[in-house]
C-alpha positions as CSV (number, residue, x, y, z in Angstrom):
1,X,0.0,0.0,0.0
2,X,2.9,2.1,0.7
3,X,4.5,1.8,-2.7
4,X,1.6,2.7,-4.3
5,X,0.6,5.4,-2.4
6,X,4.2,6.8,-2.8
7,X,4.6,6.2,-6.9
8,X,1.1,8.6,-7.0
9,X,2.9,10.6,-5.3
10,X,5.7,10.9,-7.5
11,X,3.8,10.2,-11.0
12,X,2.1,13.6,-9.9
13,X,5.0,15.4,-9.1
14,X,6.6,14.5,-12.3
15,X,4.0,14.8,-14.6
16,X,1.5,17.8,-14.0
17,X,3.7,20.5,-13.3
18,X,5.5,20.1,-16.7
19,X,5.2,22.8,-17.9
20,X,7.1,25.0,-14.8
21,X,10.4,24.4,-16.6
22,X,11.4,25.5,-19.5
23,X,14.5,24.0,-21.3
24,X,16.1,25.0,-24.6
25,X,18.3,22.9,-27.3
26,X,21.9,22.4,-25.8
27,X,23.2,19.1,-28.5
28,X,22.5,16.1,-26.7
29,X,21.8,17.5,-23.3
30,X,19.2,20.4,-22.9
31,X,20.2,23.8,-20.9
32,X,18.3,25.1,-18.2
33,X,16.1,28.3,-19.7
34,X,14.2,29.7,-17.1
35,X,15.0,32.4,-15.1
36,X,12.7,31.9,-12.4
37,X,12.8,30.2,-8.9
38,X,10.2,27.1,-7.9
39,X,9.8,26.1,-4.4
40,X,9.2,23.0,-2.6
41,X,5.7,23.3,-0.5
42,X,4.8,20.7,2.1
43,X,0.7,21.1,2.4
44,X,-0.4,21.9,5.1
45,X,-4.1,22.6,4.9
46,X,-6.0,25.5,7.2
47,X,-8.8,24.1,10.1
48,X,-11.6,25.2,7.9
49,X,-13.1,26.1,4.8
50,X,-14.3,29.2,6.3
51,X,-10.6,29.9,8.0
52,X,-10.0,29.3,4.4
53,X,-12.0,31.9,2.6
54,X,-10.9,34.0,5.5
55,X,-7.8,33.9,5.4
56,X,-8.3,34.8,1.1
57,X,-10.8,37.9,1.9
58,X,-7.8,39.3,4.1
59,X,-5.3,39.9,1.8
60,X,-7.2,41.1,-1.2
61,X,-5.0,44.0,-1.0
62,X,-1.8,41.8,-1.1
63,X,-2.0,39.7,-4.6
64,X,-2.3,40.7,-8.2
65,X,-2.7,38.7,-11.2
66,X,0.3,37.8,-13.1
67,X,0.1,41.0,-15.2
68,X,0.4,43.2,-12.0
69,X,-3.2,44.7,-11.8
70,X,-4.7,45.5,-8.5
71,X,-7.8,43.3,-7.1
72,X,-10.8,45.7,-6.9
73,X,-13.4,43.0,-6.6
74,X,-13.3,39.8,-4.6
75,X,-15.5,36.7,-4.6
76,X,-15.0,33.7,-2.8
77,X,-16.8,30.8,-1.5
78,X,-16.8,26.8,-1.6
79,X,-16.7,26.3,-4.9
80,X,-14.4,29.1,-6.4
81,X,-12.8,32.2,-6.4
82,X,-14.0,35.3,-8.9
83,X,-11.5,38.4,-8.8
84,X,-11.9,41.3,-11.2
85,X,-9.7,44.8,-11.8
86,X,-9.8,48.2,-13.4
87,X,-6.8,50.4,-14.0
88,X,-5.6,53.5,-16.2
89,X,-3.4,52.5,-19.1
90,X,-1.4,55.4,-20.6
91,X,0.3,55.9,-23.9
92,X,2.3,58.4,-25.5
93,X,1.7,59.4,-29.3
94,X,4.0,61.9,-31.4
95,X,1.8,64.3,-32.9
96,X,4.0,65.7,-36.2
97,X,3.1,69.8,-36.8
98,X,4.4,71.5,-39.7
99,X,5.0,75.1,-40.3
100,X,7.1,77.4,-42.0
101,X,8.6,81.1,-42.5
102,X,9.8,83.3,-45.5
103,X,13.3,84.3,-46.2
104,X,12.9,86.8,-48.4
105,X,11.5,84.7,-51.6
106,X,12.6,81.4,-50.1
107,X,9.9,79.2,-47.6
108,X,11.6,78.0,-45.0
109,X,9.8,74.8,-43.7
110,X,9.7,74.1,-39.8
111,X,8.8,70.9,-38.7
112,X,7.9,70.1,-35.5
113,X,5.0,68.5,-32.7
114,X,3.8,67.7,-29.4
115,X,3.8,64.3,-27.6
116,X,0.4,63.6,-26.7
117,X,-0.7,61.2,-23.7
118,X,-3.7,59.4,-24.3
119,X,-5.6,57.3,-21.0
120,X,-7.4,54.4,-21.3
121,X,-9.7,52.5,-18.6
122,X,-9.1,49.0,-18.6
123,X,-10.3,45.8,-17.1
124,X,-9.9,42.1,-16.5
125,X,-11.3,39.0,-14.4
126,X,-10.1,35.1,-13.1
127,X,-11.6,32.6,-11.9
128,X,-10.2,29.7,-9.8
129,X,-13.0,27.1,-9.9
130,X,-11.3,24.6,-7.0
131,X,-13.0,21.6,-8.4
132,X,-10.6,22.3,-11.6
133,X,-7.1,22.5,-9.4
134,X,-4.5,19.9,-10.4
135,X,-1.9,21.3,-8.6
136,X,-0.5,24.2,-7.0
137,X,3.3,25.4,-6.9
138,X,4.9,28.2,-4.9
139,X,7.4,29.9,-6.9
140,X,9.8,33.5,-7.0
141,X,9.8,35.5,-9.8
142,X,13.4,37.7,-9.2
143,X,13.6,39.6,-12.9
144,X,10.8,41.1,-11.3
145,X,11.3,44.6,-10.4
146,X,9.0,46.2,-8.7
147,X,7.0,44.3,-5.8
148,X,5.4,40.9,-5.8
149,X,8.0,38.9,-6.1
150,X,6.8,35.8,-5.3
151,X,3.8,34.1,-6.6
152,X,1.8,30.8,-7.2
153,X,1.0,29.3,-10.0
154,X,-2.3,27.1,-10.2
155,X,-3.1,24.8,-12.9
156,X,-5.8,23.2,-14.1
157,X,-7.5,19.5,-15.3
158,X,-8.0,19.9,-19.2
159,X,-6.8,22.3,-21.0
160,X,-8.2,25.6,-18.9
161,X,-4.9,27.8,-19.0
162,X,-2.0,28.2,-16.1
163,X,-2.7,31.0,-13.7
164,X,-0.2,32.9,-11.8
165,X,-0.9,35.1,-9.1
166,X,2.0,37.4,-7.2
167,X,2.0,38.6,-3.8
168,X,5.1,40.4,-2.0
169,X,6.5,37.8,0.2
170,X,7.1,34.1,1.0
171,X,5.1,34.2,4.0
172,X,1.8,35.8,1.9
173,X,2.4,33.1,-0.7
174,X,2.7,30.3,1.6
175,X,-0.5,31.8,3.4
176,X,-2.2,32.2,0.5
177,X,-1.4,28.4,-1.2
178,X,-2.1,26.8,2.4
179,X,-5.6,28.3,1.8
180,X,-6.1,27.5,-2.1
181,X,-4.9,24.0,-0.7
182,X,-7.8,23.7,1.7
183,X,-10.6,24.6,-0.4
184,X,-9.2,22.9,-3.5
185,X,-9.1,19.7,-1.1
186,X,-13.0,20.1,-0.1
187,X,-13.7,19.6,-4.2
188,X,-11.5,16.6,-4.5
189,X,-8.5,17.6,-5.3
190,X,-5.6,15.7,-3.7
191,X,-2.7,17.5,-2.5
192,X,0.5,15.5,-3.5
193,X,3.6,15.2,-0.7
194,X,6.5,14.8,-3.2
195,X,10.5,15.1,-3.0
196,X,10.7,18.2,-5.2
197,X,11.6,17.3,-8.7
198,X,10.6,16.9,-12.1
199,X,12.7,14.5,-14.6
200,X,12.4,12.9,-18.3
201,X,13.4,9.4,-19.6
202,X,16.7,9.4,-21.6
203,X,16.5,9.6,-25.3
204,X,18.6,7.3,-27.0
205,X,21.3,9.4,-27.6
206,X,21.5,10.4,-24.0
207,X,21.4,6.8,-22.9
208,X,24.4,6.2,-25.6
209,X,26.6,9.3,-24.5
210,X,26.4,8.1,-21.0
211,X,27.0,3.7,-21.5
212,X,23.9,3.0,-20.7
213,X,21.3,0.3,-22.0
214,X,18.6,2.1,-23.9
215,X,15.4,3.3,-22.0
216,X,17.5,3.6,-18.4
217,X,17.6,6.4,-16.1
218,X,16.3,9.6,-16.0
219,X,17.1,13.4,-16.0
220,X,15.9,15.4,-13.7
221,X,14.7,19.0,-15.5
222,X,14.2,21.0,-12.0
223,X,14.8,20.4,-8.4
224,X,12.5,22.5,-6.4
225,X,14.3,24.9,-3.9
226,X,14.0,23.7,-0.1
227,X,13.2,20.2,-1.2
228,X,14.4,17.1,0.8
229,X,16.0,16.3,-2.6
230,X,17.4,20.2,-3.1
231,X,18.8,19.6,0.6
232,X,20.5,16.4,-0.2
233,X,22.4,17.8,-3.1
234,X,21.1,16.8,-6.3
235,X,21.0,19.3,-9.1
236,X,18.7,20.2,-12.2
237,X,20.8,18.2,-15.2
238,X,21.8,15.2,-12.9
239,X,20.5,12.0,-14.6
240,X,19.5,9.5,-11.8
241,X,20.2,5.9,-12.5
242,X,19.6,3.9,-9.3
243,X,18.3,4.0,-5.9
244,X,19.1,1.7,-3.3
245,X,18.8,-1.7,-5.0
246,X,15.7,-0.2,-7.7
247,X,16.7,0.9,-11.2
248,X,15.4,3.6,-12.3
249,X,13.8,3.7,-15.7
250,X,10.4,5.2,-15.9
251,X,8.8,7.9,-13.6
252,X,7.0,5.2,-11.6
253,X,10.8,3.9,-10.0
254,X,10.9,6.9,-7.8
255,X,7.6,5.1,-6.2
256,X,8.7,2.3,-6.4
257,X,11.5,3.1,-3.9
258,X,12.0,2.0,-0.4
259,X,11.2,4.7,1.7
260,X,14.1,5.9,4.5
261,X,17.8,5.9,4.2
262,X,18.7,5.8,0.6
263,X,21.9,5.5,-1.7
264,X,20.8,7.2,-5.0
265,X,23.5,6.5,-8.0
266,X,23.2,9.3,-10.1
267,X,25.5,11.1,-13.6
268,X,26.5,14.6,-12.8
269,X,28.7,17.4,-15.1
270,X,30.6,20.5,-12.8
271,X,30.4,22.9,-16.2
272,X,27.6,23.4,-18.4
273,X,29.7,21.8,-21.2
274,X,31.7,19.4,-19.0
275,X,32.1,15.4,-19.3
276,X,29.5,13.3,-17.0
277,X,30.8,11.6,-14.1
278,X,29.4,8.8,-12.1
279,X,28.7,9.8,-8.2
280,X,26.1,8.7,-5.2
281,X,24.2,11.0,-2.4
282,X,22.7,9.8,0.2
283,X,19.1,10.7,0.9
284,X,16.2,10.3,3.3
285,X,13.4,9.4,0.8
286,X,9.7,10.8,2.5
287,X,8.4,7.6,4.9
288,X,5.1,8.7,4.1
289,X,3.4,10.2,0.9
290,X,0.1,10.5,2.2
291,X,1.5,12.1,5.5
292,X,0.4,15.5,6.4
293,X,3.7,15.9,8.2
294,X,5.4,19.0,7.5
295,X,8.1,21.6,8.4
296,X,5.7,23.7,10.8
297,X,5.9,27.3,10.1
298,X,3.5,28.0,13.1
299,X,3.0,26.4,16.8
300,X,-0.8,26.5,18.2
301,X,-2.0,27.3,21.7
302,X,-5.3,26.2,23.5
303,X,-6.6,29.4,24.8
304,X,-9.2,29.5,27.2
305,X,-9.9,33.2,27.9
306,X,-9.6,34.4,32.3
307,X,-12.4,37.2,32.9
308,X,-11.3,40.5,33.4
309,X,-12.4,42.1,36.7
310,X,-14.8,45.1,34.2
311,X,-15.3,45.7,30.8
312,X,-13.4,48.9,31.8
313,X,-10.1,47.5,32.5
314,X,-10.7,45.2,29.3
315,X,-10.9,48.4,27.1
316,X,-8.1,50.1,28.9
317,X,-5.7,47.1,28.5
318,X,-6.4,46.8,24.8
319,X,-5.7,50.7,24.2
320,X,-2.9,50.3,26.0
321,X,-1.4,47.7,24.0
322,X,-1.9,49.7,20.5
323,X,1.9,49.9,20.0
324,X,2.4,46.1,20.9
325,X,0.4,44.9,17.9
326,X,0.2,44.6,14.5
327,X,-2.2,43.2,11.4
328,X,-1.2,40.3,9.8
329,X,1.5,41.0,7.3
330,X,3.0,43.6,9.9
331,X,0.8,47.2,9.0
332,X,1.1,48.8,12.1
333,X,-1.9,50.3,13.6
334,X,-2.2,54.1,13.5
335,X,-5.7,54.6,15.0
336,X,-7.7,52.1,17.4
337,X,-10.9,52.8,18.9
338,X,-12.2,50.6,21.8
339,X,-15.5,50.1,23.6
340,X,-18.3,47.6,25.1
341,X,-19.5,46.6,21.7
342,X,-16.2,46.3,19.3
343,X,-12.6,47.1,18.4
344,X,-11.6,49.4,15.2
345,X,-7.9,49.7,13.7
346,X,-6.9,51.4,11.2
347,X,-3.4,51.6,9.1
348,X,-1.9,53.0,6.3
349,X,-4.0,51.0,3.6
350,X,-6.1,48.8,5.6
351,X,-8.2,48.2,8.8
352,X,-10.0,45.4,10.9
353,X,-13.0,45.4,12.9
354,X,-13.6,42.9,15.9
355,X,-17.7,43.2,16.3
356,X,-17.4,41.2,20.4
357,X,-20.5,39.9,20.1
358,X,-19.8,37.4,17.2
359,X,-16.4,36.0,19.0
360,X,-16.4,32.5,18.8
361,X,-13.2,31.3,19.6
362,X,-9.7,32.5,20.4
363,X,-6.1,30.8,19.3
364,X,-2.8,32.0,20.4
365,X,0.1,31.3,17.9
366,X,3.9,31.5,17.6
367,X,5.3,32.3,14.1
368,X,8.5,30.8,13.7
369,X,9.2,32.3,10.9
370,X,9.1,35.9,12.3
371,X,11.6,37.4,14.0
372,X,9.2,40.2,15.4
373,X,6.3,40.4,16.0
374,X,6.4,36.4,16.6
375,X,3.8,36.0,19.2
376,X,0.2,36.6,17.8
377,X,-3.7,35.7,18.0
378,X,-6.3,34.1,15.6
379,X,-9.8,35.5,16.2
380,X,-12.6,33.3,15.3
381,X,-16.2,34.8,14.5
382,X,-19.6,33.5,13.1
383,X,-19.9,31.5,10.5
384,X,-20.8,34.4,8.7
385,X,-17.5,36.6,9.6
386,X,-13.8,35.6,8.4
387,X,-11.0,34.8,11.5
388,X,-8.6,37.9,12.0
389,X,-5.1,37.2,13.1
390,X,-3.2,40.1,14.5
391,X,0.8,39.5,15.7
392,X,2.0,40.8,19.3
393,X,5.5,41.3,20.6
394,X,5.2,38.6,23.2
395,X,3.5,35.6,24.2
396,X,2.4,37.6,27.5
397,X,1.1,40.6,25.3
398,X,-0.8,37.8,23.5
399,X,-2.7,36.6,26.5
400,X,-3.2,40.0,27.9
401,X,-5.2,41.2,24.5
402,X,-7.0,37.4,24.2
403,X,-8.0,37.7,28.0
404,X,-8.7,41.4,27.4
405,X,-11.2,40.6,23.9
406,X,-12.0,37.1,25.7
407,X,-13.6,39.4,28.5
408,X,-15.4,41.9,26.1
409,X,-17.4,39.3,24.0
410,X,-18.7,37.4,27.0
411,X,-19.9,40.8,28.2
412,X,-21.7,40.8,24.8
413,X,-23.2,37.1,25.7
414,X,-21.0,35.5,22.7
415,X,-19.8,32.2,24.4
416,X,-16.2,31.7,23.6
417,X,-15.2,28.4,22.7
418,X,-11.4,27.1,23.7
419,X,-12.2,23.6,22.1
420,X,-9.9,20.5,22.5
421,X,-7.2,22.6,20.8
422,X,-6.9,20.4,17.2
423,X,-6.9,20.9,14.2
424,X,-9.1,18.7,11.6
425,X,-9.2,17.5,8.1
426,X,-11.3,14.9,6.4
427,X,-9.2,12.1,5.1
428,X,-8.7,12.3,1.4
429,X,-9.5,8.9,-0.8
430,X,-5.6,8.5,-0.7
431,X,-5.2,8.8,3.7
432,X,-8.4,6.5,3.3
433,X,-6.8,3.7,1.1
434,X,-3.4,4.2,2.7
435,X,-5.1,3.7,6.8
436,X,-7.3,0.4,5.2
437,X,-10.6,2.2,5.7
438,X,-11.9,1.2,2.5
439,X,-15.8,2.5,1.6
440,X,-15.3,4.6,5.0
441,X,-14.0,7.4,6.3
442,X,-12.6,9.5,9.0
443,X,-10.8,12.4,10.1
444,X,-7.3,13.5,10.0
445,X,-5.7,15.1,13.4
446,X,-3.5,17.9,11.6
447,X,-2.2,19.9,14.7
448,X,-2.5,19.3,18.2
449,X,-2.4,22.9,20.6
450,X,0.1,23.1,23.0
451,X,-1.8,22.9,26.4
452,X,-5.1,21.6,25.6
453,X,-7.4,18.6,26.2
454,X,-6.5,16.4,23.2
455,X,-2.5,16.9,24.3
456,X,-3.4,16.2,27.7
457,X,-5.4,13.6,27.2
458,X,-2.9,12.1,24.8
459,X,-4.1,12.9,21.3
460,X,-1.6,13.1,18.2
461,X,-0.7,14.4,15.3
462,X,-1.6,12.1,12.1
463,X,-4.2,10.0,14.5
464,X,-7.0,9.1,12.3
465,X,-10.4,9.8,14.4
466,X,-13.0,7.3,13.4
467,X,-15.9,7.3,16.3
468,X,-17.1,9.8,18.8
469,X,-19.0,8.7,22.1
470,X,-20.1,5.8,19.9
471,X,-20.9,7.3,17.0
472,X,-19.0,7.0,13.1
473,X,-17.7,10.3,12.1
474,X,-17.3,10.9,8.6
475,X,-16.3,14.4,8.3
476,X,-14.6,17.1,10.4
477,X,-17.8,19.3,10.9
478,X,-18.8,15.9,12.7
479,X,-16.4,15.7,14.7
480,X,-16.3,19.5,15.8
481,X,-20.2,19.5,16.5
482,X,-19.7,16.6,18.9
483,X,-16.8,18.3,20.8
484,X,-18.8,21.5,21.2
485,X,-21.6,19.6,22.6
486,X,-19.7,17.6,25.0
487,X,-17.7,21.1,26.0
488,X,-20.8,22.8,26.6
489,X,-22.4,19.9,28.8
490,X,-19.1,19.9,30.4
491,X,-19.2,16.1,29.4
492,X,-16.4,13.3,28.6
493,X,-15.9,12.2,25.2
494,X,-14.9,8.7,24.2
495,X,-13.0,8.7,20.7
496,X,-12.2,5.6,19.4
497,X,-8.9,6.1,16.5
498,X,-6.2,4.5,14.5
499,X,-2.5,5.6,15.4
500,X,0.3,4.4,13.1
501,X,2.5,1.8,14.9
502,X,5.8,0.9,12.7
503,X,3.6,0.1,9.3
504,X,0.4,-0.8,10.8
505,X,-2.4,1.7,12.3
506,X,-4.0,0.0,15.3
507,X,-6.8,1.2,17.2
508,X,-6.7,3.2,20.7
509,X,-9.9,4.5,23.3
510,X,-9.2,7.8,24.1
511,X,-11.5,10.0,26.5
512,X,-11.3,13.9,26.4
513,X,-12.5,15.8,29.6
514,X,-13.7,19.5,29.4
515,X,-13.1,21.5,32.9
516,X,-15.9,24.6,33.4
């Protein structure tokens, strides 16, 4: 099951994202020929579709489309997004005059004009329907400029056409892809973990120039930046012959390899135009295709809010921390306006507005990735309103404004939720095959908070729930519904789960307590 699971992997890698590099005619071995930078992206999917379209709706003001135009209308819901933008296009014209001038008898001509700038109003749309998303790739563009430097590129089943979107930084990109990811994922689209790199069968010439039989090996085209195989050494133009004891002659081998400690045998040239030499690496191939496992770029917190002593002090805390906080990608906050009934912040070329009475939950979150600003909160609403995240200067700052807000909506009689401090995802047909569920399902433990019930109780990551206090849970809507009940009730909760153990997943009784 493993094998297979991993050579979809790898088929997928290899074979949808084609068309990300470009190579031009270099005799028997092509050259590299484009000047752009692709990056390896683990998935790692967002706790909701709604944290999802959130999380989208936020940064309309930090992506354009490919061609650079700014975003003036937004659409987003389940099934897709719809984004539309005007602008003024100038151009300059020469505008010939003649005239003239008498010199005695003799006309003198003069000829001359005027540059004359014309403006035009222009406009354009795209669509991203998710149930058309083959895959997603987080790339740089550096010939770039002017901002917006980094991008994604989604493309599609069929022949619908490549779109790439920019956005200013890694961190907005890998924000933004995380939450494409999700939604793509609710309309069936099935996020590949791969090793980060693309490759082609020899030709026969190739083969030749190199002593090999006909048909063996492969060269790889790109290695994506950050990549388990970019970190082990291996190199765009390197022509893989071997790993471990499997040959390597068709794009399935790389599935068909044992995952773990790995000798890969390889062909590599110093110089463009140099001789091929033989060589080996050695590389940790990915245990687990299917695995949601990744590089975390954030750590969770289970939050439960304490009660201030008066809405008072709650408002005069979060004034008082105006200079400790910023918006999401860093704006700082020039005006803030507090009361009993909401927050308001404004900066340079945005603003939130936290309404108290449609809290529903409170995170706090580390950003590793930061290096100020690190500490931070994620403020969950209504279904109806998107979550906010805003970054603090310290974990102690963070508590102080989640206490402070915490304190504010229960004034307002919204109940604030902590939760058992996970985070959910329905098992994909692939986690389903690869766990031996068959016809039925489950749901995927993605992140487990620091401090809360399901870490105290002795939940972890990659657990596969399948049952709540009896009951078969299919989806992670299920499973949330049930722990809100039983949180409410101030009720146990018996989960019944598979937990891998070495290549097996056996099944464990867990019980979750919620305290008042």
């Amino acid at each position: 099951m493993m094998k297979r699971a991993l050579a979809v992997s790898a088929i997928l890698l290899l074979t949808l994202l084609t068309g990300c590099a470009t190579m031009k005619a270099g005799g028997v071995w092509p050259v590299q020929d484009d000047p752009n930078e692709y990056y390896w992206h683990a998935p790692q999917r967002m706790a909701s579709p709604e944290e999802a379209i959130g999380a989208i709706k936020n940064m309309q003001g930090y992506f354009v489309e490919m061609a650079g135009w700014d975003i003036s209308t937004l659409d987003i819901d389940r099934y897709g997004l719809r984004a539309s933008g005007t602008w003024t296009e100038k151009s300059s014209q020469w505008v010939p005059s003649n005239s003239g001038f008498f010199a005695g008898s003799t006309y003198v001509p003069v000829y001359g004009g005027s540059v004359q700038t014309n403006s035009e109003q222009r406009q354009a749309s795209f669509a991203i329907p998710f149930d058309e998303v083959a895959n997603l790739r987080l790339c740089r563009f550096p010939t770039i400029s002017k901002e917006y430097k980094w991008g994604i590129i989604v493309k599609y089943k069929g022949e619908r056409p490549t779109l790439l979107l920019r956005v200013r930084s890694k961190e907005e990109a890998t924000r933004l892809i995380s939450a494409l990811e999700t939604l793509a994922a609710e309309r069936g689209y099935e996020i590949s973990y791969n090793i980060g790199l693309y490759a082609h069968p020899l030709t026969a010439e190739q083969s030749a120039a190199l002593g090999l039989p006909n048909g063996t090996g492969l060269l790889l085209t790109l290695v994506l930046k950050e990549s388990p195989t970019d970190k082990a050494g291996l190199r765009a133009g390197d022509v893989v012959t071997a790993i471990g004891k499997e040959q390597i002659r068709a794009l399935q081998d790389f599935g068909n390899a044992h995952p773990g400690h790995n000798n890969w045998n390889l062909f590599r040239r110093e110089r463009e135009n140099g001789p091929y030499r033989p060589m080996s690496l050695e590389i940790d191939f990915p245990k687990n295709p299917e695995s949601t496992e990744t590089v975390a770029t954030h750590e969770d917190y289970w939050f439960k809010p304490t009660r201030m002593a008066s809405a008072e002090q709650a408002v005069g805390i979060i004034k008082n921390l105006q200079q400790d906080i910023v918006g999401a990608s860093g704006w700082r906050i020039d005006t803030l306006e507090v009361d009993r009934f909401g927050m308001r912040a404004k900066g340079k070329d945005t603003m939130f507005i936290i309404p108290f009475d449609e809290v529903s939950k409170i995170i706090v979150e580390r950003y590793l990735a930061q290096k100020n600003y690190e500490w931070g909160l994620s403020v969950y609403f209504s279904p109806e309103k998107q979550p906010l995240i805003l970054r603090t200067a310290s974990e102690k700052v963070a508590r102080r404004l989640g206490d402070a807000i915490g304190t504010l909506a229960m004034e307002q009689g919204a109940r604030v939720r902590a939760g058992a401090g996970i985070t959910l995802q329905t098992l994909t047909d692939g986690q389903r095959e690869a766990a031996g569920l068959g016809h039925e399902s489950g749901v995927m433990i993605l992140d487990v908070f620091v401090g809360g019930p399901a870490e105290k109780f002795g939940i972890r990551r990659n657990d596969i729930i399948i049952e709540a206090g009896g009951t078969r849970i299919s989806t992670y809507t299920e499973l949330i519904q049930m722990i809100s009940k039983a949180e409410t009730e101030t009720r146990p909760l018996v989960l019944k789960l598979l937990r891998p153990e070495g290549e097996l997943r056996k099944e464990h009784l867990l019980t979750l307590h919620f305290e008042n």
